[in-house]
N, C-alpha and C positions, 0 to 999 in steps of 0.2 A: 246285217240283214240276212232273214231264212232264205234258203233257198228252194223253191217248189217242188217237191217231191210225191212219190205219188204212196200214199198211207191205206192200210187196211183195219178196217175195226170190225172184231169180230165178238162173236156172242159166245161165251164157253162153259159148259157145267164145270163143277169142279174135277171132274177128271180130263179136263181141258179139249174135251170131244165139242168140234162147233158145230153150233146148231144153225146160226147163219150169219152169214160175211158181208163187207160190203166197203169197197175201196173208191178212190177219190184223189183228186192231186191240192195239195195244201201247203201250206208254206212252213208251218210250226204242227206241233202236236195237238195245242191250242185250237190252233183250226180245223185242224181234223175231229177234235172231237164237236165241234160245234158245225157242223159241215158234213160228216161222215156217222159217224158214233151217234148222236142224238137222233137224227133221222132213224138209224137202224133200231135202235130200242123202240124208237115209235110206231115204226114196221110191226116191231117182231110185238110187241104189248097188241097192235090192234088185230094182229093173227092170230095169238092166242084168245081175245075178248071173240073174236069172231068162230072161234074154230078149224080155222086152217091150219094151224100149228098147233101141235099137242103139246102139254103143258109139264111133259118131260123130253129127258133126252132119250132119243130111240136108240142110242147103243148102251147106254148105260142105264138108264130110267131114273137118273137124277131129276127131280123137279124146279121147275122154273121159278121157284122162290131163291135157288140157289146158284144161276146161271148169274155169273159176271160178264161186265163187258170193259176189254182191253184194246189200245189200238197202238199199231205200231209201223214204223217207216221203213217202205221198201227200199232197194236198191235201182227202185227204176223211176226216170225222171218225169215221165208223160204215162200215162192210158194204153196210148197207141202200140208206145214201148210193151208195157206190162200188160195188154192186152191178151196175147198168149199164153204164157206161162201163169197166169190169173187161168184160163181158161181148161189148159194141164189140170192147174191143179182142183178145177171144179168137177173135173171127168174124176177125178181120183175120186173125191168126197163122195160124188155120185155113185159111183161103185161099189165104192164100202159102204155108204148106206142101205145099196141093194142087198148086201150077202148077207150083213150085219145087222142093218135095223130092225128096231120093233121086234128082237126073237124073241120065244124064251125061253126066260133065265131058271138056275135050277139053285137060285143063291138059297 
């Protein structure tokens, strides 16, 4: 029997910069993605249909034809747990997408 852990699935271009996240407590990978991961892609597709999310990656300008999505098991057992340190590390992404995003590039 799995035991409930609490899982992240996240949206990544290929230079594995995420575009957006979204965690969950599940018992298998299985459920996570059916739980966590499905929902986010249907997020993140009706953001893009709508215009909320641009249809690359703002640090990289990879397009969203080539954004995968992965999900993987934390080491924390509850929400409540991972609650914080989910939250760290939302300030971090936050940041670096202020310095970072959307510049531009002189490729």
């Amino acid at each position: 029997m799995s035991e409930t852990r609490v899982w992240i699935a996240q949206c990544l271009c290929p230079y594995r910069h995420a575009i957006l996240a979204a965690s969950g407590e599940a018992d298998s990978e299985q459920a996570a993605m059916s739980t966590i991961a499905w929902p986010l892609r249907e997020a993140i597709e009706a953001a893009l249909h709508t215009g909320v999310l641009n249809p690359w990656c703002g640090l990289c300008k990879a397009g969203s034809e080539t954004w995968r999505y992965e999900v993987g098991r934390t080491r924390y057992r509850t929400m409540a747990e991972a609650e914080n340190p989910l939250r760290e590390n939302e300030a971090k992404q936050a940041a670096t997408r202020a310095v970072f995003g959307d510049m531009k590039r002189s490729d």
